[in-house]
Every structure is written in structure tokens, then in C-alpha cells.
N, C-alpha and C positions, 0 to 999 in steps of 0.2 A: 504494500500500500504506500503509493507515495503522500508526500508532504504536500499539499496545494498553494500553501503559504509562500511568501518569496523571501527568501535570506537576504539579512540585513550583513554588511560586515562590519564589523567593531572594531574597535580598538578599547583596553581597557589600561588606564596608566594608575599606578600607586607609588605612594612615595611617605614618607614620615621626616619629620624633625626630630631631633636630638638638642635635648638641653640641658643644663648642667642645674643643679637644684642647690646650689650655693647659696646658704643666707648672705641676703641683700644685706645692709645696715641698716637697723632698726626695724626687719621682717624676720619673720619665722620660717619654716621651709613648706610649712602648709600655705603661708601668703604668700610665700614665693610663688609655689606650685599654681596656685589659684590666679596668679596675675598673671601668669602663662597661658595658661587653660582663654580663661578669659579673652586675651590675642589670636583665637585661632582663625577669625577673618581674614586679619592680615598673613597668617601661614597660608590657609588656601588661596585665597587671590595670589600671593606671590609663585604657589607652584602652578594655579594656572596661566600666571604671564609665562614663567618657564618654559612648561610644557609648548603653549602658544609659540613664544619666541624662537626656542631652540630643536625642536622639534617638527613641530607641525610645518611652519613655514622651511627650512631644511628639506624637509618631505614633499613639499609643494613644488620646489624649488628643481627640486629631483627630478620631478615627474612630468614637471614642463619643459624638463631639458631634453626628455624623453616621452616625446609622446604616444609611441607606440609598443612601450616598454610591455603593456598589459597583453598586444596582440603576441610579442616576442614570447610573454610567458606561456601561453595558450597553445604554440605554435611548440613548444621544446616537450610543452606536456603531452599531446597529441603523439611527438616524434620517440617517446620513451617507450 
């Protein structure tokens, strides 16, 4: 039985931060922790400029330098 649906393709990116939980002067390491926690807006928007900047556009970039790059891949799978 086939699928009728039509396949989307994804990409799925992950990534974390690393922080050092060092009492600040005059915080504890739970208010540290928590004034971390609290900033993670600014962690996501910054890996999604990343990802955006360093990646996607690279990829774009890639792809338009090559625009038949997909028909070549089709054509090697076909010939295997």
C-alpha cells in the first residue's frame, strides 16, 4: 500500500549553550542560574541568525552555483 501523501524534506538543526555557573558578586548560583535561564531569547534568536547566516545562505549559495546539481544526483542514482 502506498503513501498518497507527498514528502516534505527537512532539515532538523540542534545546538545548546554552555555556561559556567560562577557566582556573580553579590548572587547566589541559583540567581545566577535563573538570570541565565531567563536570557534564552536572546540564545535562540542568536542561533537562529547563525544557522541563517552560516549555513542556510552557504547552502543557497551552493546551489545556485549549481543548478543542476539535483538533476546530476538523480542521474548517478538511476546509473548505480
Amino acid at each position: 500500500m502506498q503513501n498518497k501523501e507527498a514528502n516534505v524534506p527537512a532539515l532538523l538543526f540542534a545546538g545548546d549553550f554552555n555556561y559556567l555557573l560562577a557566582e556573580k558578586e553579590g548572587q547566589s548560583n541559583s540567581a545566577s542560574m535563573c538570570e541565565t535561564i531567563d536570557n534564552w531569547q536572546q540564545d535562540v534568536s542568536l542561533f537562529q541568525e547563525k544557522i541563517s547566516q552560516n549555513i542556510i545562505k552557504t547552502a543557497q549559495a551552493a546551489l545556485s552555483e549549481q543548478p543542476n546539481l539535483s538533476s546530476q544526483l538523480e542521474t548517478e542514482k538511476v546509473a548505480q
